[in-house]
Structure formats: C-alpha cells, structure tokens
N, C-alpha and C positions, 0 to 999 in steps of 0.2 A: 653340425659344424663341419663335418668332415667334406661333403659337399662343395660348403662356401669354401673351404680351405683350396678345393681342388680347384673349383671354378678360379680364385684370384691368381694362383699358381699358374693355369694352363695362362692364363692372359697375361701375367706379367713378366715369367721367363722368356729370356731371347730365345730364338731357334730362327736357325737359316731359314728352312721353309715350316709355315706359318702351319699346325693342325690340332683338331681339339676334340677330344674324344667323342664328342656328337655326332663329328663325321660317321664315326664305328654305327651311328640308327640309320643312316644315310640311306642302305639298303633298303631297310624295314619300310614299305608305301604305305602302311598307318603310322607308324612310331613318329617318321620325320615332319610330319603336318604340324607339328605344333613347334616345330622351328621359324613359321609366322609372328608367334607369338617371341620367343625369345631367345631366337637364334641359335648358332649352334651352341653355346655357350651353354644356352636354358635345357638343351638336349643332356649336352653332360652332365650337369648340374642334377640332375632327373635321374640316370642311369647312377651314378653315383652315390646320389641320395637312396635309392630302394636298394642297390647290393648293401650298403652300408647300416640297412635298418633291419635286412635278413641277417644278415654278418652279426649283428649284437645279441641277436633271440630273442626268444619270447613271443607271447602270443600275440600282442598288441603292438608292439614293431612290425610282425609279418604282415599283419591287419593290413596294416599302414601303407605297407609297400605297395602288397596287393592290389589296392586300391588308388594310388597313384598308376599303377602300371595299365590297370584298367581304363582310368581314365584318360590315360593317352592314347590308349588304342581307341577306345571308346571318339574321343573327341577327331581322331585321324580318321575314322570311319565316317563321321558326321559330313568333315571338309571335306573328303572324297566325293560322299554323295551330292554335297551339293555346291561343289562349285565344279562349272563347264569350264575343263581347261582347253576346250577345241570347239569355242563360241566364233570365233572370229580369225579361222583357220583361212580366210582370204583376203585377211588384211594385206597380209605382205608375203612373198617369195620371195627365199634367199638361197643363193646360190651359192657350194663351199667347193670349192679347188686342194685335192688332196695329194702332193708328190710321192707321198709314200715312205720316203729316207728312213733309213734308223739310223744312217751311221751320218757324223758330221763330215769324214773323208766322202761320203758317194757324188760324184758328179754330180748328181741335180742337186746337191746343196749348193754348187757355184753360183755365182751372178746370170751366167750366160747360159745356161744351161736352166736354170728353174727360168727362165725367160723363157724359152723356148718350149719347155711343158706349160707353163702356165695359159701362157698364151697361145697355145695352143689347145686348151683343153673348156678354155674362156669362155670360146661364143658356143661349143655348143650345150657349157651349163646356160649361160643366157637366153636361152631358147624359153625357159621356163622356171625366168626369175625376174624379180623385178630389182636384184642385187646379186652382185658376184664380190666373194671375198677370196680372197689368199691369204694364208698363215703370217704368220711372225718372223719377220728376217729372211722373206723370201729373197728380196735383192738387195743382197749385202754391200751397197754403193749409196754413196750421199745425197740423196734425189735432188736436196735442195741445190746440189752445189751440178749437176751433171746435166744439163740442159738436154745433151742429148737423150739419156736416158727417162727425163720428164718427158720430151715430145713422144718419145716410141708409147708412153705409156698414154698419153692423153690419145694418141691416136688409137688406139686398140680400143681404149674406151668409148670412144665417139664411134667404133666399128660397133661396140657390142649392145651401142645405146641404151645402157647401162650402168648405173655410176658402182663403181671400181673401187674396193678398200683393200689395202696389201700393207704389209711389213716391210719395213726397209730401214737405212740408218739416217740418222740427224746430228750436227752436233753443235755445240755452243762453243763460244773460244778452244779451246783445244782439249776437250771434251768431247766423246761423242756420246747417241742420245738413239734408245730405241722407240722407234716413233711408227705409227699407224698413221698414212695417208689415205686423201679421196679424191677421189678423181668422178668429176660429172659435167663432160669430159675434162674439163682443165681441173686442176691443184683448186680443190676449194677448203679441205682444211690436214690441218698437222695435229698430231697430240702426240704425248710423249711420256711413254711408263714413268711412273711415278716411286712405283715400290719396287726397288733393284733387290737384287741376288747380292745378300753380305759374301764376300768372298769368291763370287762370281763377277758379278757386275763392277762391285764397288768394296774397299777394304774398309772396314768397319777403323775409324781410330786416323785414319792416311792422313787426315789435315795435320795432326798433330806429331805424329812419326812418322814423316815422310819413307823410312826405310820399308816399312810394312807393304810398301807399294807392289815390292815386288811377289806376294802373296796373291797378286791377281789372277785369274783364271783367264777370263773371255776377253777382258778388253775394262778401259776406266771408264765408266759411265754416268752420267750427269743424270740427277732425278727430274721431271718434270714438276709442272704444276698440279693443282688438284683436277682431276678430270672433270672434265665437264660433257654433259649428251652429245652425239654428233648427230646434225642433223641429214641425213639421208633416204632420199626416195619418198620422200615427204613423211617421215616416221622418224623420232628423237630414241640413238639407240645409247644405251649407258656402254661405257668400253671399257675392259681391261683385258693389257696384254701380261700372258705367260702366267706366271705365280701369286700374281692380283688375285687371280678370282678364285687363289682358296682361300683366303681371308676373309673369316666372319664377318658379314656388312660391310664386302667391299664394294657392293653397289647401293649402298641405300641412299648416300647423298645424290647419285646422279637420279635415281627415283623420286625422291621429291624433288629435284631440280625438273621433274618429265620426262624421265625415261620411259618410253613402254614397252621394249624390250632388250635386252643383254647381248651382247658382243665379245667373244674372248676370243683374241689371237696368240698361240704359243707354237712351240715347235719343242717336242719332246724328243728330237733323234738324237741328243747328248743323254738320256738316259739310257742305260746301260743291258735293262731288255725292259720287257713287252709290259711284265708286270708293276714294272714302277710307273710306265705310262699310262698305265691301266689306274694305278691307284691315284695320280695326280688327275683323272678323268673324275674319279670316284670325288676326288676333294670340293669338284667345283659345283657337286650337283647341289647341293644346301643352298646355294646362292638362288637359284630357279621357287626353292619355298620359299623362303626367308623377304623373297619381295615378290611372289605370286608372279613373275612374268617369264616368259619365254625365255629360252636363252642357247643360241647357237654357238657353236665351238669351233674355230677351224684351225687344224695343227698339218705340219707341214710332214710332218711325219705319220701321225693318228694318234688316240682317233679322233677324228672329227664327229662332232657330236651334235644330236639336237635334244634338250631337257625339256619337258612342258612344263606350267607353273605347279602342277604335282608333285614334283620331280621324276617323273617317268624317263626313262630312255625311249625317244620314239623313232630317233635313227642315229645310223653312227657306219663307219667305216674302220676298218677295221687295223691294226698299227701293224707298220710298214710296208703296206699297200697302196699303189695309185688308185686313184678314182675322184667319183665327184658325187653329190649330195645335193640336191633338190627337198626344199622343206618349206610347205605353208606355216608361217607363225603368226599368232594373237597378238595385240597388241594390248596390252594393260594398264588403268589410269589409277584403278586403287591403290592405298598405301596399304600396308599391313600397321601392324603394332610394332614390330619390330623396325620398320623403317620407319617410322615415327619418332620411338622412343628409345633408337639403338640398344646398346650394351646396358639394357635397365640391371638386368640378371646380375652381372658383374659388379653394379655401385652397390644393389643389395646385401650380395653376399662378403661384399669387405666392410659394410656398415654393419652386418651381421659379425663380425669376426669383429671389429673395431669393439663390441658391446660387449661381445663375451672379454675382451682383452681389459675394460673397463668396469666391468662386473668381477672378472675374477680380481686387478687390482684393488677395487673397493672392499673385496671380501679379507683377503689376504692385510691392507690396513685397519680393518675392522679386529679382525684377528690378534695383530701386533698390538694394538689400543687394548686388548681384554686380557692377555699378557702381562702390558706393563703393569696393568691395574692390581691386575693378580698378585703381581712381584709386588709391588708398595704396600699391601693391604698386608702381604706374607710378613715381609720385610718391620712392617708395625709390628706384629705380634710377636717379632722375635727380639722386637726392642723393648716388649711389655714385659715377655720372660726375661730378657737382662735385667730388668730396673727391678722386677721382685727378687734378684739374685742378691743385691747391691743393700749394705747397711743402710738402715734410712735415717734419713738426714737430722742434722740436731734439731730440737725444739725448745720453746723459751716456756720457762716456766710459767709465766703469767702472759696476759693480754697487753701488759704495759709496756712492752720489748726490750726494757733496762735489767731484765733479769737473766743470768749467765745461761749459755743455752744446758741440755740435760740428754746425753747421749742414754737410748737405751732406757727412757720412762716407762716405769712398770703398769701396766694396763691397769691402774687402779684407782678409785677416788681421791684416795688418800697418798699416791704415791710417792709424790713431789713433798712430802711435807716430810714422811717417813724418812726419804735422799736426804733431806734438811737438819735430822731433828727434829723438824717444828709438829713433832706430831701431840694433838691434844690443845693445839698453839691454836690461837683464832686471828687468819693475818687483817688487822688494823691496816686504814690509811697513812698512820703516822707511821708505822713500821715499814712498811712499803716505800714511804718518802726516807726511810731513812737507810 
C-alpha cells in the first residue's frame, strides 16, 4: 500500500512545477521503457514498491522486489531491442534556432534584438530542414495586433521557404496569452499554453481576492484551450510550450488526436543557473517513452534538445550558448498503453487504498459487534450471580394459589405440613375448600 499511497499523493498534491519521482529512472535507457506502459506515475509506483518490500525484510519480500526489478530491466532490454527508433530518420528535418540567453536582462532577450539573431541565423538552419523553429517568447510583441511585425515575419518566411513556428505574445480582452505561431509564409495558425505557471503566469485564488493579484511575477496570463496537433510541413506535430511537457501525459490527447511527433517551446533564461535547466530538460524526456515519438526542444536559452522515441539524447545544445540544431526526426502513428488508457496506475492505486480503507472499516465494525456481544453475554452472568445473591421469592403452598405464600420452605416432603401443624394430617378437598 505504501506505493499506492505515494503514487495518489504525488498526483493529487498542488506543486507549482509539476514532478514525479519516475522522472529519478528517466536516466536509466532500460528502467524508463516501461513508462509506455504506465507513465511516469507506473515508474514510481515500481521504485517505490521494491524499496518498500526491501525496507520490511525477510526473504520472500526481497524475492519480490528482485523480481520486479528484473523484470523491468528485463522487459526495457526487450523494447530496446526491438523497436527502430531511427526507422524513418527522413521523414522530416527540423531546424532549431538557439540565442543562447541566461539572463532575462541580456539584450537578445529584447524584441528587436532576438529579431535580428533570429533572423539572421534562419536561412542558414533552412538550408537543411524542411522546418525552422524559435523558442518561447522570442518576440515579446502582440503579433496579432502589430501588422508590421507580422509582415517582417511572413517575409522572412517566404525568404526561407520554409514554414516558421516562434513564440511570441497573444492576448484576449485585457489579458494577455503565451501563444506559439506558424508562419507558411502567411499566419496560418495560433495556439496558446494552456497550463500557466501558479504564481508566475497566473495567481492561484485572483478571481476571488482580487488583492492576491499583486503576487504576480511575469505578467497576468489567460489559459488557452485544449491543444490540438499543428499541422506543419505536411506532418501533425503535438505542441507544448515551457512547463507542459513535464507533465505526465501531457501529450497523449494530442497523439490519439495524430500526432506523430512532439514540439516543446520554453525559455529557461529565468532560471537561475545551468543546473535547474538542465533538470527541467531532464523532466521532459518521459514524454519521448510514454507515447514512442520524437520529440524536439527549442529553448531560447538551452538546451535545445532532440529525444528519440527511446528516450535517448541524440542532440542538444548546450545552456547559454548561441547556435543552431539540424535533426532528422521519425514520425509515429502507434499509440502505446499509456496513451490509450492514461493515468490507469493512479485509479488503481486509490481503488487500492479506497479497499484497504473499507476492509480495515469492515474489520474495526466487525470488532466493535464482538465487543458488545461480549459485554451483554458478561453483563448476563453478572446478573445471574446477582439473582443467586437475592432471597428467593415467596411460594404458595399448594397448586390451587388461595394458599398464603411460605417464605423460606424447607426442602422437604413433608415440609409445608410441618410450618402448618398439619403433620400426620391427610389434606382433604373439603379442607382445602375450607
């Protein structure tokens, strides 16, 4: 139980950013394959369960573990061997644009200025892609509202004959909205992050205490709808921008919607160094098993990354370095289990915990019912020793009930007659009537 305890805990406490200790096999290229099957959730849930069965002793817990632990490596060696995750390494080239930033003061984080690397550094990833992406919040201006800044952009695009996906801002009534644009060459579509940053993005509670408002960080942010695949370059790509795609099964709707391969734009130059970047890289790689497809990274900062459906690192740039990122990716049409039948792991293990809570209740009234029993049955016998304590009650002398009763009748045949007199007497009906 301790397991299912931990699996329902990780998934139902808040936390700003979203992580679950399955990430921690993320490393391991056997261990994490069977995060196919049930996400990372089913990862902890596994790790969890074998410390927990070593942790109690004994020979037939260790058994136990052992034997789970084998069999994940065992079954990650299996999926390694056979599945090609570099089948259809010419489906698509995608081209990643990396500023380099760490700091959110450096110049190239401005408008005009990431303009001017970007676009410059554009046509010659285009050379040897059939897509050029930019990060997250590369230009920090309202595309939809800045005509001029749309046209600069469609033109560069129709230069790099290319279609063009970048970060920039959106916003709804007076809200604004981080939105991923496509340019091929013209504006052909918008999406808009859906899962914001509690206390970055958006103040957890604001509708309701407006004062809390001033606890924001970045900016007030409006959530999007559910994402949907973008279609690009003639290939349907799933997208999430920044802190989406460390969320268990944060692409599996857009996979059975047909995704066949993943898109994550973020910008990690608000973290504070290299290592936190590094670990928010680390978070997203489960998402690449968990639905078997590709899945490229582009951070405005780094690193930018490419996962294959293994989860391998098969390139990456390095954080707070300029460059750029050429990478043939697979396209993928299978579902796994896990995007099939999501969070199964999680209804299990609180259906598990829901039984043990209904079992120990059942036991615990079973208990209290044998108790009272006990108590009334006690309780009799102490009422049986009272009553032989207690004189016993008067008795009539005869069967006919008109006779006075006789405290104290001597256990004898003849006793009643003796009390009487009447002894030697032979009692008559007519005597008795009379």
């Amino acid at each position: 139980l301790s397991a299912a305890a931990w699996v329902v805990l990780e998934w139902g406490y808040p936390k700003v950013f979203v992580w679950s200790l399955g990430a921690a096999v993320g490393p391991d290229r056997w261990l994490r394959q069977a995060a196919e099957l049930g996400g990372a959730y089913g990862l902890a849930a596994l790790a969890v369960a074998v410390n927990a069965l070593l942790a109690g002793g004994g020979r037939l817990p260790a058994a136990i573990a052992a034997a789970m632990a084998v069999s994940a490596f065992g079954y990650g060696q299996l999926r390694v061997a056979g599945l090609d995750a570099h089948a259809d390494l010419a489906r698509l080239r995608v081209g990643v644009v990396q500023a380099g930033s760490g700091d959110e003061d450096d110049p190239r984080s401005l408008t005009d200025a990431a303009w001017r690397f970007y676009g410059a550094r554009s046509p010659v990833v285009a050379r040897h892609a059939d897509l050029v992406v930019w990060p997250e919040g590369v230009l920090r201006t309202y595309l939809g509202d800045r005509s001029d800044a749309r046209d600069g952009i469609e033109r560069l695009a129709s230069r790099l004959r290319r279609p063009l996906v970048l970060g920039g801002l959106d916003h709804a009534a007076a809200r604004e909205r981080n939105a991923v644009f496509v340019f091929a060459p013209q504006l052909i579509a918008v999406r808009h992050k859906q899962g914001l940053v509690p206390f970055g993005e958006y103040v957890p509670g604001v509708a309701w205490l407006p004062w809390l408002r001033a606890w924001r960080t970045t900016g007030d942010f409006d959530a999007g709808a559910a994402p949907q695949p973008l279609a690009i370059a003639g290939t349907r790509a799933g997208l999430a921008v920044c802190v989406e795609a460390i969320r268990p099964g944060a692409f599996n709707a857009q996979v059975r919607d047909g995704a066949q391969w993943l898109l994550n734009l973020t910008d990690d130059s608000w973290f504070a160094s290299r290592h936190a970047a590094a670990l928010h890289l680390e978070l997203t790689r489960l998402r690449a098993v968990e639905t078997r497809r590709w899945l490229v990274r582009a951070s405005h900062s780094g690193a930018s990354a490419v996962f294959d459906p293994q989860g391998d690192l098969v390139a990456a740039l390095p954080f707070g370095l300029p460059g750029t990122l050429n990478r043939p990716v697979g396209l993928g049409e299978a579902r796994t289990p896990y995007v099939r039948y999501g969070d199964w792991v999680v209804f299990l293990a609180a259906a598990a915990l829901l039984a043990s809570a209904g079992a120990a209740l059942r036991r615990r009234l079973q208990r209290s019912a044998a108790e009272h029993t006990e108590g009334a049955e006690a309780e009799g016998t102490a009422d049986e020793q009272v009553s032989s304590l207690r004189p016993p009650l008067p008795r009539p002398l005869c069967l006919c009930g008109l006779c006075p009763p006789i405290r104290d009748l001597p256990e004898s045949t003849d006793g009643a007659a003796t009390l009487l007199g009447l002894r030697n007497r032979t009692l008559t009906a007519s005597s008795l009537t009379a």
